[in-house]
C-alpha positions as CSV (number, residue, x, y, z in Angstrom):
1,X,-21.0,22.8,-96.0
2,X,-22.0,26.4,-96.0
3,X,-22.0,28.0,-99.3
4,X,-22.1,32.1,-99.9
5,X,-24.6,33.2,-102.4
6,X,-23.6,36.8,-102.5
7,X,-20.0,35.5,-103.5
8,X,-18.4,37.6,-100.9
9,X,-16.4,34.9,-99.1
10,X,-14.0,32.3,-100.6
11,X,-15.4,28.9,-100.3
12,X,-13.5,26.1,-99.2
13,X,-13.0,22.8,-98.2
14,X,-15.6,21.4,-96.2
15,X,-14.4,20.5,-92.9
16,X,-16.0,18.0,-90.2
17,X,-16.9,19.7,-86.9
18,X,-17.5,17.5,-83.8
19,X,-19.2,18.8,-80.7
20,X,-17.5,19.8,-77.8
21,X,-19.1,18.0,-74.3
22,X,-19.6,20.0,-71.9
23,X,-19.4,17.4,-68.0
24,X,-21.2,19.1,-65.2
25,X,-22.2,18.0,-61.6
26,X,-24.1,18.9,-58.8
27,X,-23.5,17.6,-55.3
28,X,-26.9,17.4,-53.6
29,X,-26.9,17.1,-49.5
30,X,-30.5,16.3,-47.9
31,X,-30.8,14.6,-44.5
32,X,-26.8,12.7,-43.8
33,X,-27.0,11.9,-47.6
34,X,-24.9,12.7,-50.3
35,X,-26.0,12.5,-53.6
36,X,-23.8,13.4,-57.0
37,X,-26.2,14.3,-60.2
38,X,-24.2,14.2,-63.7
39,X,-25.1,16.2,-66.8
40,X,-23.6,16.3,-70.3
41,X,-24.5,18.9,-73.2
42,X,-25.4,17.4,-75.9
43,X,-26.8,14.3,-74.3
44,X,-24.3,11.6,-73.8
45,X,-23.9,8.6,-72.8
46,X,-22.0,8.9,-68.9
47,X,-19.8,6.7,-66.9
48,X,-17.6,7.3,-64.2
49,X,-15.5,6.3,-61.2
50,X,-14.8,6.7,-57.5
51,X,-11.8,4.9,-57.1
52,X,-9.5,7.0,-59.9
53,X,-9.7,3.6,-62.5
54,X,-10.6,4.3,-66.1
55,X,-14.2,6.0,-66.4
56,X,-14.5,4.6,-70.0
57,X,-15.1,0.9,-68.0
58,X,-16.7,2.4,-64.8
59,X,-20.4,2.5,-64.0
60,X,-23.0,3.9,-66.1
61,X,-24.6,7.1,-65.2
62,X,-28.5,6.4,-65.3
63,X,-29.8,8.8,-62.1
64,X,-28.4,10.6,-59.5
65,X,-26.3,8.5,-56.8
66,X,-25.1,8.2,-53.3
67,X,-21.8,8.7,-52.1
68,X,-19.9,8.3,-48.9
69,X,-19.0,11.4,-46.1
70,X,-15.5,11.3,-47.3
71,X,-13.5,13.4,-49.6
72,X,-13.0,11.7,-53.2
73,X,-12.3,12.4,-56.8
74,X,-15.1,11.9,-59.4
75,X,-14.0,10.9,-63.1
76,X,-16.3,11.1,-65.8
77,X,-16.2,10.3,-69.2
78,X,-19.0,11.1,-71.8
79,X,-19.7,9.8,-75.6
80,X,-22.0,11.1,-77.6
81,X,-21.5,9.6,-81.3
82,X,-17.7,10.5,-82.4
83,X,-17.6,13.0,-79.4
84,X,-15.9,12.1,-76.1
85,X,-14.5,13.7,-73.3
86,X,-12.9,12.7,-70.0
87,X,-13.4,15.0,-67.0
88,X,-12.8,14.9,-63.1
89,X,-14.2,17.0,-60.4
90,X,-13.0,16.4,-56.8
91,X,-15.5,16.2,-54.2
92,X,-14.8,17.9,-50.6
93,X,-15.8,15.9,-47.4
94,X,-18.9,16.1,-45.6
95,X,-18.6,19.4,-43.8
96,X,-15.5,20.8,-45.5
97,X,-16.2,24.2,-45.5
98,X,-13.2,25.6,-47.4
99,X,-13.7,27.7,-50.8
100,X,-13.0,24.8,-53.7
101,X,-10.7,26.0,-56.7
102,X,-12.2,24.8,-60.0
103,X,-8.9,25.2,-62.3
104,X,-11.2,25.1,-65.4
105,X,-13.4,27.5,-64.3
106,X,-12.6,31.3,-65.0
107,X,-12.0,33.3,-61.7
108,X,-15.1,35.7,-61.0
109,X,-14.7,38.7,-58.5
110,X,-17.7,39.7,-56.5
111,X,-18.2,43.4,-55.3
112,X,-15.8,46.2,-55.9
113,X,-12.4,44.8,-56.3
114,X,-8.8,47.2,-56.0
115,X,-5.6,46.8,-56.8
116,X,-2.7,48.2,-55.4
117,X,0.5,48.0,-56.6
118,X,2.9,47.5,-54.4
């Protein structure tokens, strides 16, 4: 609870707050292997799937680990006291060069940018 000295703000109720987790990954190529590394601010504790079942009951996330050459969707789910979160991040094939959308991610323009209107 915050409390104003000064008297300049109204004080109310207290109210709980409860983190927001922030799930990131990082695909790592070296050689012909394909390595995923998870990350989760604050710290939590990390699970997660391959095969689209439930991440709550999916392997725990303890160090970076090998996948396959194939396309596949990664879900991840974090806990951290009474935080949680459930995320999923798909995973292009091995040589899939096409730009991947991130729908959560805000769209950043690079270089001068026009519009027309048409």
């Amino acid at each position: 609870m915050a409390v104003d000295r000064e008297g300049k703000h109204e004080i109310g109720e207290p109210k709980r707050w409860i983190a927001d987790l922030i799930i990131r990954h990082q695909l790592h190529v070296v050689a012909d292997k394909r390595k995923i590394e998870l990350k989760c601010v604050p710290p939590a504790d990390i699970y997660y799937t391959l095969n689209g079942s439930n991440p709550k009951e999916g392997m725990r996330y303890e160090a970076p680990f090998e996948i396959g050459v194939e396309a596949c969707q990664l879900l991840v789910f974090a806990k951290a006291g009474e935080a949680n979160k459930n995320t999923q991040f798909s995973i292009p094939a091995s040589g899939d060069q096409r730009v991947q959308i991130d729908d959560h991610k805000p769209a950043a323009f690079t270089g001068e940018q026009t519009h027309q209107p048409g």
